[in-house]
Phi, psi and omega in degrees: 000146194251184197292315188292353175287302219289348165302273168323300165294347145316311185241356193253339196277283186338320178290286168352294190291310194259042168262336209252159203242124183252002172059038182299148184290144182261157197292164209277323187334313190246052173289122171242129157307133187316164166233195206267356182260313165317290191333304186295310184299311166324304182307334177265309194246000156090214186275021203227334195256119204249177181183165193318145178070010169242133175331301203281304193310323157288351203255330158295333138312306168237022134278022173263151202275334193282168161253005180268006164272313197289349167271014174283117164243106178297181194286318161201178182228160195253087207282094221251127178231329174234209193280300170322318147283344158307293196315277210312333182253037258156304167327296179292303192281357178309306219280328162278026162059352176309124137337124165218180167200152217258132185216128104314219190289007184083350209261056172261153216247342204289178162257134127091035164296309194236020204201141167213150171299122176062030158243176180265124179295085173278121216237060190332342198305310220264352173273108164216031173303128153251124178220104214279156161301187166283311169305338166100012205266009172215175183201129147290140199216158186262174186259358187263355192304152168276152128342288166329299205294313180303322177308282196284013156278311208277341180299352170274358189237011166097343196237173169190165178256167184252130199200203200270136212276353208238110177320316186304329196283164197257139193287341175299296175306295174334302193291302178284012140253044184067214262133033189285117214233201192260328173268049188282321171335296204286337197206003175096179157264175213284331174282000174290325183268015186263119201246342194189140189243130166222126210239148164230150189270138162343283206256035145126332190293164193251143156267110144269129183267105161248176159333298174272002217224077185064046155329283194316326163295314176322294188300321176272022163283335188297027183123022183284297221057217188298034179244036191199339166174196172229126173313143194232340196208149175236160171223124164240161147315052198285149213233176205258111193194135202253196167312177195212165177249138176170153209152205208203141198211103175238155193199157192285157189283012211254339161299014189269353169278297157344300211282329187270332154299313161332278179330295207276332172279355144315298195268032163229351180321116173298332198267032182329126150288115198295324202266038183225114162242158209224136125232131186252124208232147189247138201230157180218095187222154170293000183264334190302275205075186174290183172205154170257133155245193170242132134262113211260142155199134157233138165279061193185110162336023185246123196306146177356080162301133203309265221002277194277014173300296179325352191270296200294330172273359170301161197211166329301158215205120161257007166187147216192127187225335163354104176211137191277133189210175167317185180243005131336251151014301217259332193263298179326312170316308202278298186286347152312346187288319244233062193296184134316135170100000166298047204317113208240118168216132169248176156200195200213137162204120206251145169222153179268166221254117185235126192289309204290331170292327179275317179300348172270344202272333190279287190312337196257349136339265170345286156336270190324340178296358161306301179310325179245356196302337205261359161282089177299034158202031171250131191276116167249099177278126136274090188264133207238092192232102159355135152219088198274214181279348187281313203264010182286305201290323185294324166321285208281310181294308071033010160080020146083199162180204235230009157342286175086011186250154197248104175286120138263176214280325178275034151096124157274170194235098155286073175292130159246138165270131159235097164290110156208149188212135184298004201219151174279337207259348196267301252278351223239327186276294181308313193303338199269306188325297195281353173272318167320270170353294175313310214266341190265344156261029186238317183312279196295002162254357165287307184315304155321298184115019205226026190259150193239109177298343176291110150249122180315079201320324182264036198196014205266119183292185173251003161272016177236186181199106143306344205254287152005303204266012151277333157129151207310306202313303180320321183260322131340304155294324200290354193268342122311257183349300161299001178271304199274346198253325198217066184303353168299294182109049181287314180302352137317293196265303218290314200246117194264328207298140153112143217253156226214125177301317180281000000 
């Protein structure tokens, strides 16, 4: 079998197989007696409120990207069509203490991130609106809308938002947990171009949060996530932008001193090019072994732009797709990688971007491909993503946010892990693999002197706390703000998902 098969079949088949969503009546083995906060809730919202043994309920189910969401079965889920039904059920499951949990697009990697067992499910998918002003220079956006949808609507019009790269994710989770797309250069991350927020509160009331208007709340929506309410509506800024040149570059690993020099000297460029955004990934599966690739974005219609010449010209290349298309497009590609149905684990770990460090961080990668070789269908990634000065400033310009990260000047390296495997009986091995991996590039980068405290929240493992690693001030306002907006703490006890200020 030559490389574009063993590729294919690694990384293409799988989608293929595991994409289609089939809404099967769920089996009575996971029949739940109604409970009395569903009952209440029917009562108030109708048919929008689903339940065990139903088409819609399964279907909502099993769409979520993770399969550790998808064995979850809440008591019912609450099929959400406007900010008014968010309030009425918020009425209800409050005053009863009812558990619930909050869902936008699903694609949290945690079990009982966007999902809860014997709770209630609220299910935001149905909030998917885009909607541009007349000038296009804004958008109202629902929090269940995809990437993808948003992507490809605003491409007829010239704009775009700074958001998540993969079509499948949901613009909700993504934002409120900042948001690093490939043009964070141009615009910040995606909750920095968000002008205006509309939220409902523990106790039922709808808020819009702006700069002038619940300052404290707009900013700790900047990367707060879920601790203060649930977002119904986003309005962002959107910046000018036509096709874009971008794609995937795979290469043997024998390219790697190349490929890490390149990298660091990409990500220390005083002259930084706004419009190249990069992830550079040391990728792993047993049908493979490793490989390193590029994942490519320029905001601009231009075949391979000096930026990315240091890349593009290394050799040997086993495979190469860079091409200019939407930034739809550009997204649909990434999230065809990334199916549904899946077992799934990331973390986040930040350093300062140092060559001897990136080249210890890859051996120790490498290493780790030991811990997992022997599970045949597991994809193990490191993705290696520039956090340079452009994206402090774009930040810090858009009224700032709640990040806590200090850019130098030569830049910081955001590693992300990407697990993923087929089977839940697999979950106890990868998972021990990936804290070790985590805890041994956390080592060696203390060791440097070059370890960075930000983690990165929507990639965030569930042995780790983001909310923490903005740093003590930070976290102190966010506890106020949740202290003044939701004095219960509902959003604390009540909604467990999800990473927590208290």
């Amino acid at each position: 079998m030559d490389v574009r098969s063993i590729l294919y079949a690694t990384f293409i088949l799988p989608t293929i197989a595991l994409a289609t969503c089939t809404c099967a009546t769920i089996p009575l083995s996971k029949l739940l007696t109604d409970s009395v906060q569903c009952q209440a809730l029917t009562s108030v919202l109708g048919s929008s409120v689903v339940y065990p043994n139903s088409t819609a309920y399964e279907c909502s189910v099993s769409s979520y990207w993770s399969q550790q969401e998808q064995l979850i079965s809440p008591s019912c889920v609450l099929s959400a069509t406007s900010a008014e039904d968010v309030s009425k059920a918020l009425r209800v499951l409050v005053p009863k203490a009812c558990k619930f949990a909050v869902r936008s697009g699903g694609h949290g990697a945690i079990a009982g991130i966007a999902n809860i067992q014997d709770g209630v499910t609220i299910d935001l998918s149905a909030l998917n609106w885009t909607v541009p002003s007349a000038d296009g220079s804004l958008v109202s956006v629902g929090p269940g809308q995809r990437w993808g949808g948003l992507y490809t609507a605003l491409d007829t019009i010239g704009v775009s938002v700074p958001g998540g790269r993969d079509s499948p994710v949901g613009v909700g989770g993504t934002t409120l947990g900042g948001g690093f797309g490939y043009f964070a250069t141009k615009a910040g991350f995606a909750c920095d171009s968000v002008v205006e927020y509309q939220v409902v509160l523990a106790n039922g009331r709808i808020v819009n949060a702006t700069k002038d208007k619940e300052h404290d709340l707009w900013l700790a929506l900047k990367g707060g996530s879920n601790n203060f309410g649930i977002v119904t509506n986003f309005v962002f800024r959107t910046f000018p932008l036509g096709e874009v040149w971008g794609g995937d570059i795979y290469y043997p690993v024998s390219t790697l001193d190349q490929q890490l020099d390149a990298f660091h000297r990409f990500t220390s460029n005083p002259n930084y090019d706004v419009k190249a955004g990069l992830i550079h990934n040391f990728a792993f599966s047993p049908a493979t072994g490793p490989m390193l690739t590029n994942q490519l974005a320029y905001a601009s219609p231009q075949e391979n732009p000096a930026p990315f010449r240091p890349f593009t010209s290394i050799q040997p290349q086993m495979m190469a797709s860079a091409q200019v298309m939407s930034l739809g497009a550009l997204a649909a590609k990434g999230g065809s990688l990334s199916p549904n149905s899946r077992q799934q684990i990331t973390f986040a770990v930040t350093f300062e971007n140092d060559l001897d460090l990136l080249k210890q961080v890859f051996e120790i990668w490498n290493g780790s491909t030991a811990d997992v070789a022997a599970i045949p269908s597991i994809q193990w990634t490191i993705s290696l993503e520039p956090i340079v000065p452009a994206i402090a400033y774009q930040s810090a310009t858009r009224g700032g946010n709640v990040l806590g990260l200090d850019v130098p000047r030569q830049g910081l390296v955001l590693a992300l892990l990407s697990a993923t495997f087929n089977h839940s009986q697999e979950y106890p091995t990868v998972s021990a693999a990936a804290e070790r991996l985590s805890n041994n590039i956390v080592r060696a980068a203390k060791a440097a002197g070059a370890y960075n405290p930000y983690i990165d929240l929507n990639h965030a493992a569930s042995w780790q706390d983001p909310i923490a690693s903005y740093g003590d001030g930070i976290q102190a306002f966010l506890r106020r703000t949740a202290g003044k907006y939701d004095p219960q703490g509902v959003f604390q006890r009540l909604c467990p998902g999800g990473f927590k200020v208290n």
